[in-house]
N, C-alpha and C positions, 0 to 999 in steps of 0.2 A: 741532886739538883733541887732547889728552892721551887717550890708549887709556886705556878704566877697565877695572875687573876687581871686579866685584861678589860677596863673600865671606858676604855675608848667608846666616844659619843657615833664612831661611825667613819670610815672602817672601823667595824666590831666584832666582838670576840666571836668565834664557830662553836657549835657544839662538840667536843672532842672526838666523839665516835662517827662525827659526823670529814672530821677533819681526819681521824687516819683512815673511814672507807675510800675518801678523798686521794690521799696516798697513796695505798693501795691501785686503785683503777688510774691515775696519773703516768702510768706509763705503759698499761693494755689494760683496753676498758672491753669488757663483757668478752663477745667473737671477732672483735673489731680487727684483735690486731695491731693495734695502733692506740698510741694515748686517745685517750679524752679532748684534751685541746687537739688534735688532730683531726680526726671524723668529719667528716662531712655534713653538712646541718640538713642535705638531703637524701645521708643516706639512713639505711636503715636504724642503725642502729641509735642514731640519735633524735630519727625522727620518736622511736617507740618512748625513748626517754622525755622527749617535750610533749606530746601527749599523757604518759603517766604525771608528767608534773603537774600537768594541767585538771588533770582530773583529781587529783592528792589535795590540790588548793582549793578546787571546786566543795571537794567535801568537808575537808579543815574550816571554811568557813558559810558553808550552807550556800552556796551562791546560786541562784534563782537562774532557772533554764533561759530569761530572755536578756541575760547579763552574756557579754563577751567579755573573752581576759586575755589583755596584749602581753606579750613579752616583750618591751620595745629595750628600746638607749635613752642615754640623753640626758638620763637624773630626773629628778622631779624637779627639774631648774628649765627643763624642754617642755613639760607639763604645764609651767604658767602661759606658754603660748598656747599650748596645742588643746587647752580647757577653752580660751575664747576662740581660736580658732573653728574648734567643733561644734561648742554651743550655743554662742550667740544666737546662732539660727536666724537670721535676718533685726535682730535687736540692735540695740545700741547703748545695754549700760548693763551692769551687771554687780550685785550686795557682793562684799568681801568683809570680814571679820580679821581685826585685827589683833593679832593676839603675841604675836611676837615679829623674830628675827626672818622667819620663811613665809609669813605672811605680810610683809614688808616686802620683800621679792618679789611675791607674785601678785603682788599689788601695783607694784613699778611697771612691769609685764604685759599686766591687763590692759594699763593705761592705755598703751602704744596701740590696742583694739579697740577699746572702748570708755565711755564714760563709768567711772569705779563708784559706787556708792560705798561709803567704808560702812556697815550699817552700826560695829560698835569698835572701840579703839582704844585697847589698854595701855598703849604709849605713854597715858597722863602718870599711870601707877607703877611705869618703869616695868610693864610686863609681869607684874607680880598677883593680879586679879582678875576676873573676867566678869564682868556685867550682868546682872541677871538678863533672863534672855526678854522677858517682858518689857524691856527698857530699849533692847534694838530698834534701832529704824530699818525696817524691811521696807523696801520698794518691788511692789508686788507685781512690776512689769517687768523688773528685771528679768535677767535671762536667766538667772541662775543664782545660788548663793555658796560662797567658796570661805569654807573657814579649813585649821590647821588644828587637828583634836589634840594635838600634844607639840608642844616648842622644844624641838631640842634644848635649845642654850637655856633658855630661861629656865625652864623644867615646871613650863606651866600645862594644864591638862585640864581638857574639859572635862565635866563628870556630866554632861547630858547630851543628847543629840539635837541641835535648832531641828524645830518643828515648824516646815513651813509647804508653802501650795508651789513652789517654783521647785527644778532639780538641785537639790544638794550635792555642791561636792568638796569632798574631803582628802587633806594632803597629809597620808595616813604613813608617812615616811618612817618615824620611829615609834610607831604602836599596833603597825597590823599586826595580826597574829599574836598579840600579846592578850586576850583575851576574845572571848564570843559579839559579837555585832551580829546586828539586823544588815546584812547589804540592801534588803529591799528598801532601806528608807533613803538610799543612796542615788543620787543619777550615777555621780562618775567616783571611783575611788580612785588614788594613785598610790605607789609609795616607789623610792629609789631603795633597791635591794640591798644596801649595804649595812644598813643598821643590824634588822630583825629578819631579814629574808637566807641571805648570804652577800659572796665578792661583791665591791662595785663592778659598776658596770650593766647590769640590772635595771630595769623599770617596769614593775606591775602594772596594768588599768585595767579596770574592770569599768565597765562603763554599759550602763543600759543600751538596747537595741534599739530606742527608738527615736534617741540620740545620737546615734550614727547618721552622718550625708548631713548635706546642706551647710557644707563648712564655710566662711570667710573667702572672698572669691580673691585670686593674686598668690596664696599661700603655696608653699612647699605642698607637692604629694604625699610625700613621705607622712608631712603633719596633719594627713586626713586619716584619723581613724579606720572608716570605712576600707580604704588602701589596706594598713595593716590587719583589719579582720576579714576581709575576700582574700589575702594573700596568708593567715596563720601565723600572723607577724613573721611571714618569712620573707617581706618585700625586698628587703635588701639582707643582707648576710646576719643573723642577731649574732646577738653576744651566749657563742655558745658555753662555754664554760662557766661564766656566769646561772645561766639557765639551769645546767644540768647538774653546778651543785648545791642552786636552790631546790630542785626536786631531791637531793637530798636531805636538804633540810626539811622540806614536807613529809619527808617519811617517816624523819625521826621525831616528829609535833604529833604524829600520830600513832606511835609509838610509845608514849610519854604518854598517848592516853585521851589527845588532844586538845582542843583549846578551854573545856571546860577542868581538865586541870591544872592546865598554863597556866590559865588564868589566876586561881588559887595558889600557886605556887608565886608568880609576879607579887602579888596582895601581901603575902608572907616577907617574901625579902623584904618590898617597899616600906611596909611596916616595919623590921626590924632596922631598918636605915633609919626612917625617920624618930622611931622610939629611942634611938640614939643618940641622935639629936638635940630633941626636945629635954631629953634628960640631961644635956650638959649644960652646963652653962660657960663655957669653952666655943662651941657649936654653935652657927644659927641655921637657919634655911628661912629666906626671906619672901617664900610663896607663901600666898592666902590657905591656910588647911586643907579649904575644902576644893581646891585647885590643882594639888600638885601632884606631881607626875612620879606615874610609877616605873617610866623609865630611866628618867633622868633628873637625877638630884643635885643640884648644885648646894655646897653647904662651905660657909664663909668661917672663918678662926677670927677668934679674937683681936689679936694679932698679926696682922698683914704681913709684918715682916720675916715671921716664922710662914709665911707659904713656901718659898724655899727649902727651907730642912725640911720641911712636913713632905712635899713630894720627894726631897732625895732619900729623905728613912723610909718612904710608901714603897719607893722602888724598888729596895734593898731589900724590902720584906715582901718582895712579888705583886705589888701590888700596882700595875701600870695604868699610865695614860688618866690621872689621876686631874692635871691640871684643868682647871674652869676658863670657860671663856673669857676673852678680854673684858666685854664686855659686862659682863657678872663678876666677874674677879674669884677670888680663893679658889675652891675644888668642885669639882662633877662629877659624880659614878653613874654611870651610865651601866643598868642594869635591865639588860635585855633577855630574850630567851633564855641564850647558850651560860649565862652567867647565874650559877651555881649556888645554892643557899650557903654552900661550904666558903665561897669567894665575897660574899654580903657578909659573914660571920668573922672572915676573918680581917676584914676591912673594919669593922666595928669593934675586932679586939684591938687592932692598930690604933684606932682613934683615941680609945679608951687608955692605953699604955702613953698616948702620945701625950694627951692632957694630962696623964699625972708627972709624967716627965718637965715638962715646959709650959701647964696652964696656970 
């Protein structure tokens, strides 16, 4: 059987040890008796598993005792409400950085609550640069300031954190866990677990404690924070399976050594993708250098017409989910966690065999 290497932007590829202990407990997990998807989410056995998760993620990324962390639903597409919902706090406008495809979303979102200050807007540069932060327009009564550290599609990434007097929050969908962060310089963080956590179905929040209450009066309960952190996000039934095999993802980030060798490890591939790249003249990738994402690389051919063969010989040679957004066009490697120096090396000999074949 051909080695694959799964490049999808999300559903994303699992860690393999992480996908047969997965397996394994799929059909009796622990003393249970009964699958994993079965269990009860108040009984024992999986309450002990969302506590360990919680505490695994606590320590993976330092998170500060007056931070809460939801297991909620919904995607980080439920997030664009339930950020003005909880925030605002009796406000009426709120800075948004525009920096792509998910910040366009939860920019539409905001509206519907409040007046949107966009305070900077890479829309002009086709989403391929980010502004220095000096040049933003902060509106320093906002409620809050809401950027997106990395764009999936575009495979744009910020490389600093806005530094401002109002609560940050960040829509950390396809880069938590992919390296060390300060949470403290954070009010709320989100991310939907599918990318770099585990299954969809999944939504992270960590969100400061003293940003809880005083939500948007008229809204859903459920979309009060406070609700899910008095209840242990167990308001309504979570998404247990989901949950329990991001806690094993957590174990195996720490296992591995944790995030300050993730991190190293990420920096490595990215680098070996984009020295690829840069060395062809076949190859482009149309982000700013000092911008791009070390998740997600979109890289365009020469040749447009050859996008076709190029993803059916990718496939062939185990190299899936290869195809770039419409929007960007050519190809995407989506290069998360679970995805392997072995699976970045051999994508790069593919490229390499492919231009001498057809450049």
């Amino acid at each position: 059987m051909t080695q694959t290497y799964n490049f999808s932007a999300g559903p994303a590829m699992l860690p393999t040890l992480v996908l047969k202990q997965i397996q394994q407990e799929l059909i009796e997990y622990g003393n249970s008796k009964a699958s994993v998807m079965e269990i009860s989410h108040r009984g024992v056995d999986f309450m002990e598993a969302a506590q360990k998760s919680e505490k695994d993620l606590r320590d993976l990324l330092n998170i500060p005792n007056n931070y809460k962390v939801l297991f909620l639903q919904g995607g980080a597409s439920a997030q664009f409400s339930m950020v003005p919902i909880n925030l605002l706090r009796g406000k009426s406008k709120a800075c948004y950085a525009n920096t792509g495809h998910w910040s366009v979303k939860a920019i539409a979102e905001a509206q519907r609550y409040c007046k949107v200050n966009v305070c900077t807007d890479s829309s002009e540069n086709n989403f391929t640069d980010i502004d220095d932060f000096k040049n933003w327009n902060i509106d320093q009564d906002s409620a809050y300031l809401h950027y997106t550290p990395n764009e999936t599609i575009a495979g744009l990434e910020f490389d600093y954190i806005p530094e401002v007097d109002i609560p940050l929050v960040a829509d950390m969908s396809s880069t938590i866990l992919s390296r060390e962060i300060d949470v403290s310089k954070y009010g709320v963080i989100y991310a939907g677990a599918q990318k770099n956590i585990g299954p969809a179905g999944l939504t992270i929040i960590i969100v400061r404690e003293d940003l809880i209450g005083n939500v948007v009066k008229g809204q859903p309960k459920l979309f009060d924070y406070s609700t899910q952190a008095n209840n242990e996000s167990m308001f309504n039934t979570p998404a247990t399976f989901p949950w329990y095999a991001a806690g094993r993802v957590f174990e195996w980030l720490k296992e591995q050594g944790g995030l300050s060798v993730i991190q190293k490890i990420n920096h490595t591939k990215a680098k070996t993708l984009y020295t690829a790249i840069d060395n062809s003249d076949f190859y482009s990738n149309p982000v700013s250098i000092k911008y791009r994402s070390w998740m997600n690389v979109p890289f365009l051919l020469a040749d447009d017409n050859l996008n076709g063969l190029f993803l059916e010989r990718s496939k062939e040679a185990g190299l899936l989910a290869l195809k770039g957004h419409r929007s960007v066009g050519g190809m995407r490697a989506s290069i998360y966690n679970a995805m392997p120096q072995e699976g970045v090396d051999a994508l790069v000999n593919f490229m390499i065999d492919f231009e001498k074949d057809f450049g």
